[in-house]
C-alpha positions in Angstrom: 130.4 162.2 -23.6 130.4 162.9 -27.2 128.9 159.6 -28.1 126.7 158.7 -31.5 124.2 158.0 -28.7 124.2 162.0 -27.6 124.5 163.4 -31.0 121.4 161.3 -32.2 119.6 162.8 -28.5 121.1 166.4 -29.5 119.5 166.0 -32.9 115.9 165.0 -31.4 116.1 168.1 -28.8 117.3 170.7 -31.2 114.8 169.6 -34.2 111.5 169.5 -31.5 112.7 173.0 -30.1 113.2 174.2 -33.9 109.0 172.7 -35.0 108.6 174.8 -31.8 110.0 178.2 -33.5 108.1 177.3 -36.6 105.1 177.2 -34.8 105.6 180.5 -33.3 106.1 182.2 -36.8 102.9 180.5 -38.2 101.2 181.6 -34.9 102.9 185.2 -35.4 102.0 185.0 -39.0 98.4 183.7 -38.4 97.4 186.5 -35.4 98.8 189.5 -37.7 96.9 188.6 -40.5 94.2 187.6 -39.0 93.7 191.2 -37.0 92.2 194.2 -38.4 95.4 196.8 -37.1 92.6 199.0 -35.0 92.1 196.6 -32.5 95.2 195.5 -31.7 96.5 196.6 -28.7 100.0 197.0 -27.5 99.8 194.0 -25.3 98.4 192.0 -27.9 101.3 193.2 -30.2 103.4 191.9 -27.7 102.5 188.9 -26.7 102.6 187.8 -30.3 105.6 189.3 -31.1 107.7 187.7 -28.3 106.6 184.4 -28.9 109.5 183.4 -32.1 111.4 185.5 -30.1 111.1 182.7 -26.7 111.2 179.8 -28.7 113.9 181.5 -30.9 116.3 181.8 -27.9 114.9 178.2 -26.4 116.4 176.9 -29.5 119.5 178.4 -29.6 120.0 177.9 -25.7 119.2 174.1 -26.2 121.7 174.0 -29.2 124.0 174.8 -26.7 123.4 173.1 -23.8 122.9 170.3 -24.9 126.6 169.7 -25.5 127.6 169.8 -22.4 130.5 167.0 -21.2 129.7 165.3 -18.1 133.1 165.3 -16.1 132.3 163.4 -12.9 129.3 161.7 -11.0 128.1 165.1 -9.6 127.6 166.7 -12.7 126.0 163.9 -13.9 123.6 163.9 -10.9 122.8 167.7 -11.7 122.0 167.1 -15.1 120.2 163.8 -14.8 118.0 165.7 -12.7 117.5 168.6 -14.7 116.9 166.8 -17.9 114.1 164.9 -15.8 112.5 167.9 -14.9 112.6 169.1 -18.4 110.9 166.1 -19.9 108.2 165.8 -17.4 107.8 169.6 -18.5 107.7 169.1 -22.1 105.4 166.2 -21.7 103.2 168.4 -20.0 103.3 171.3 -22.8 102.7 168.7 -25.1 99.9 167.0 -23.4 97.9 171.0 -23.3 98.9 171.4 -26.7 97.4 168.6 -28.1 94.1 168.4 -26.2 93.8 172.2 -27.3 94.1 170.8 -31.2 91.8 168.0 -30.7 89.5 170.4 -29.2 89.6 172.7 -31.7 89.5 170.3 -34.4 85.5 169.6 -33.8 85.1 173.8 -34.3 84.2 174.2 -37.4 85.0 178.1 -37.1 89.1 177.8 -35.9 91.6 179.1 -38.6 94.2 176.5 -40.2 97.4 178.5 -39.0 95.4 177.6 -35.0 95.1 174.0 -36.0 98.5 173.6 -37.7 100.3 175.8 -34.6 99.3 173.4 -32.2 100.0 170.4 -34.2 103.5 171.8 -34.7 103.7 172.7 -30.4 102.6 169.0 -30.2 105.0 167.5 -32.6 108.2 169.6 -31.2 107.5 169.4 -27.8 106.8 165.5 -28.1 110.0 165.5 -30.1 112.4 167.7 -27.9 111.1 165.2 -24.7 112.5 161.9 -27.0 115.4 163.9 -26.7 116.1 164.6 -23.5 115.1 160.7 -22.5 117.6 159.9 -25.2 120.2 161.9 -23.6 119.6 160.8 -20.3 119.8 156.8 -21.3 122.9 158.1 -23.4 124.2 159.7 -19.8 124.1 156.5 -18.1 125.3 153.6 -20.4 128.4 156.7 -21.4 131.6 156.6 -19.3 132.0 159.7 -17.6 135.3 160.4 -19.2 137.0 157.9 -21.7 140.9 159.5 -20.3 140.1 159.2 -16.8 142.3 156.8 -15.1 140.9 153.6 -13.6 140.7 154.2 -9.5 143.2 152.8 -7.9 142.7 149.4 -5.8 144.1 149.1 -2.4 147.5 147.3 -2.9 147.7 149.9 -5.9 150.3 152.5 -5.0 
């Protein structure tokens, strides 16, 4: 299943999931310089710190996965119906992150690196979602496998 059609859809998923790990380092960039050290808490340090390391391994799990061959109808049912789920999910995570950046576009307080990390969630999220789509109309106009025999007819024996 190794089709222009899939690389193309591959290139789209792994490029919106890589704006997404550039907006986690600007966000992890932005919140450490942004915090005097004495009030930053442990969970605080945390929660920023792990967020290039989710979209780091969201990335490199996408890379990945989204390379997977497609061997017969099954499979293809399993996936069709995961990739679904994962484009009505990445709609959704970019639909909150760009109502949060048009929100905090009118405030004339909010930091650039804010502004441009939700642009960027927006852009990769919105991105990675053409992907998947692209995958999923590249899953059904594909054959399932170019070396698999033609099924035999009755008469055919």
């Amino acid at each position: 299943m190794d089709s222009p059609s899939t690389s193309q859809a591959r290139l789209w998923i792994v490029g919106g999931y890589l704006v997404v790990f550039v907006a986690s380092v600007v966000e992890f960039i932005g919140q450490f310089t942004s915090f005097n050290y004495e009030g930053l808490t442990t969970t605080i340090a945390v929660d920023i710190t792990l967020g290039p390391v989710v979209a780091a391994g969201s990335l490199w799990t996408w890379w990945w996965l989204s390379q997977l061959k497609v061997s017969d109808g099954a499979q293809r049912r399993v996936i069709r119906n995961g990739i679904g789920g994962l484009i009505v999910v990445l709609i959704g995570e970019g639909t909150m992150s760009f109502t949060t950046f048009t929100s905090l576009v009118t405030v004339k307080s909010v930091l650039d690196w804010v502004l441009v990390t939700y642009l960027l969630m927006t852009v990769g999220e919105v991105a990675a979602a053409i992907g998947f789509a692209a995958f999923l109309f590249a899953m059904r106009t594909v054959p399932i496998s170019p070396s698999t025999p033609p099924a035999l007819e009755d008469g055919d024996a």
